[in-house]
N, C-alpha and C positions, 0 to 999 in steps of 0.2 A: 531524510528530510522531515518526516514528522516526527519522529524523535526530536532530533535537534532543532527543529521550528524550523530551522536556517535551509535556504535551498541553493548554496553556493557549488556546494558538489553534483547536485543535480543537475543545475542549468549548464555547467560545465559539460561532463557528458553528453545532455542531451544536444547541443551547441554544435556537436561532429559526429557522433556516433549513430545519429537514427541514419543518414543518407545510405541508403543501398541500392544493388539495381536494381533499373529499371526492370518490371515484369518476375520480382521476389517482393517479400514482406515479411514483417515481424511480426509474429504472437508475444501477445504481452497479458501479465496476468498480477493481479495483487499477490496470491499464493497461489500452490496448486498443491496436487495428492503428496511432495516430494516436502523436506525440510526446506528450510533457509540459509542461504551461506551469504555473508557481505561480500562479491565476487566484483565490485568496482574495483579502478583501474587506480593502482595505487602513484601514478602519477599523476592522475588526475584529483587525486586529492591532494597529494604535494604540491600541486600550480597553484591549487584556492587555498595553503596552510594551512592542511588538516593532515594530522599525522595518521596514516595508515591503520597504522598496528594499532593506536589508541583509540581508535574510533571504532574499529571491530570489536574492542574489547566493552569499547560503550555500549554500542549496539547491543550484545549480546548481554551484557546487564541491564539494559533497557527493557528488551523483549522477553527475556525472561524474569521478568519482575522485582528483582534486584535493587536498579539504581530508584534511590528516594524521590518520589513526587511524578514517577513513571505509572503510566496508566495502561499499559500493558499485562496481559499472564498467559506468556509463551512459557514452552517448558526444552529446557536444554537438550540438545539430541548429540551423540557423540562428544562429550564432556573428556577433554584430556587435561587432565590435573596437572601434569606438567605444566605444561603449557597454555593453561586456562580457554586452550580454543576451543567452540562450544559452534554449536548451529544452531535452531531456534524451530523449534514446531509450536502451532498452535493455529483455530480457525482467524478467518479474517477479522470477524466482531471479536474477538476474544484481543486480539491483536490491536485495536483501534481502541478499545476500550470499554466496548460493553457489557462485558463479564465482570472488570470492578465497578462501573456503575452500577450494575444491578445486585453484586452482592452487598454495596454499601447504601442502597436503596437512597443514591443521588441522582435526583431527576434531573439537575443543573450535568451533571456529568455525561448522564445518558445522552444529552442533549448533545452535548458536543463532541459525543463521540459517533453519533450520528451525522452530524457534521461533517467530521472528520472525514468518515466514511463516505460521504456523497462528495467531496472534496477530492478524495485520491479516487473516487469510481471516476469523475469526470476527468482527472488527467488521463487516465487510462483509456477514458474514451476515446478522447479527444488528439493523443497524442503521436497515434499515426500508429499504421499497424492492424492486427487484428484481434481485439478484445476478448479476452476465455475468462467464462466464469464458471469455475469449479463448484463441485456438488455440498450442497450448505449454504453457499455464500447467498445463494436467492432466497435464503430462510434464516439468514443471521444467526446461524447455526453458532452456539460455544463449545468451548473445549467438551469432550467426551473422554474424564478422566475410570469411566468403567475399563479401558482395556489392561489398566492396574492388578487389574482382578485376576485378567485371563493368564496363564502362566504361558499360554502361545504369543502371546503379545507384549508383557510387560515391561520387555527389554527394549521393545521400540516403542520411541517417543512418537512418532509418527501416527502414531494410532487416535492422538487424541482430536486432532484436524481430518480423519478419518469416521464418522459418528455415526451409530447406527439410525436409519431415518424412522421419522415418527408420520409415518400416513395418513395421520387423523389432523395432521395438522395444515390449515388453509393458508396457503402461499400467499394468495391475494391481500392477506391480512397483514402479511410483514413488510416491517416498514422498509429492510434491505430489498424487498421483492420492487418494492415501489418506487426504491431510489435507486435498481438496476433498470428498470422497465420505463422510467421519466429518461433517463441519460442516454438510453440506447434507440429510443425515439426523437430525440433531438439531436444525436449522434445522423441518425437516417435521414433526415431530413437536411443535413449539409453539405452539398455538393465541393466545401473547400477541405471537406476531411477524408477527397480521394487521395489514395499515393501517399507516399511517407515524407513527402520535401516539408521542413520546418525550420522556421527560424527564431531563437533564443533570443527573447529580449532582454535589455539591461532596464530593474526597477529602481524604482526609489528607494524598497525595505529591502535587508538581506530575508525578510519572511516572506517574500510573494516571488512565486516562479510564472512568468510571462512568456508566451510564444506564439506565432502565428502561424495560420495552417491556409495559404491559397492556390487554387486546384477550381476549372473550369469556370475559369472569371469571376469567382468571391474570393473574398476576405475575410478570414475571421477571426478574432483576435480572443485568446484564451487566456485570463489571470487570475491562480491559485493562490492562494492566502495559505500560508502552513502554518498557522500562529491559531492564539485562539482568541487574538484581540481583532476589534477594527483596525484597518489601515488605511486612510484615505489616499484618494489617488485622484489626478487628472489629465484628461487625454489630451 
């Protein structure tokens, strides 16, 4: 969905697949130590008119910096030539976009991929489940293309969302520290974000993903903007 801005395969899924039993729960995560695979449900994007096979093949030139006007720099993991299927490593900011903002020293860029980022941390919060955030991610850690070097390492891509840590560096000062630690205090603070019951709502734009989460007498109503424009809306 932030690839494509569009959240029609998203709300699809999430529409039937979060409900499970009662007294279990999902962990949910933006990345974690492992690759990426597009492991959606490939009828599920047949029902919204999204060809399967072509949209893995987007993704994957999306995230690994490929497709034109993509603001990602993942790096391919298990690349078969044949068959052009590829996986996708790389840290979260690097992933959202901060690693080309900063290398093109676009502060407009940086901006929104900050955005971005506090965008998908709050689905993640929000969206039922139990939220992990992997080591980096509280320091907007970028790719670590040193394990290029190590000739124990070089053949896994894996390594570069793997990064050796810098201790001198204040957590409190990062701005992903600050946009994990705002979401997860208003996260706590919600009595309707117990239990995983959610309901998908139908928006205006195909760029805003809408749902609600109510659990011990509230209501609360959650809506994602995957776009990087305005969208007006009324309740």
């Amino acid at each position: 969905a932030a690839a494509t801005r569009e959240t029609r395969l998203l709300s699809r899924s999430m529409s039937y697949r979060q409900e499970i039993k009662p007294g279990t729960n999902w962990v949910n995560y933006l990345r974690c130590h492992d690759d990426i695979g597009w492991s959606f449900d490939n009828s599920d994007a047949r029902s919204v008119g999204i060809d399967p096979h072509g949209h893995r093949r987007f993704l994957n030139e999306f995230y690994s910096g490929r497709f034109p006007g993509t603001f990602a720099r993942g790096v391919p993991f298990q690349y078969n030539p044949t068959t052009n299927d590829m996986r996708i490593c790389g840290t979260t900011a690097s992933l959202v976009g901060v690693e080309d903002a900063v290398d093109r020293d676009d502060s407009l860029c940086l901006d929104m991929a900050l955005r971005r980022a506090r965008m998908l941390y709050g689905v993640l919060m929000s969206a039922g489940g139990i939220p992990l955030i992997y080591m980096g991610e509280e320091r907007g850690d970028l790719n670590d293309y040193a394990y290029r070097d190590d000739p124990d390492k070089a053949g896994d891509a894996r390594w570069v969302h793997r990064p050796a840590v810098d201790w001198s560096r204040s957590t409190d000062e990062e701005p992903f520290f600050a946009i994990i630690r705002d979401l997860a205090q208003a996260r706590s603070a919600q009595p309707a974000l117990a239990g995983t019951a959610i309901e998908v709502l139908d928006t205006p734009s195909p760029h805003l993903l809408a749902f609600r989460r109510i659990a011990h007498g509230r209501n609360l109503l959650v809506v994602a903007n995957f776009s990087e424009r305005e969208i007006p809306i009324s309740g």
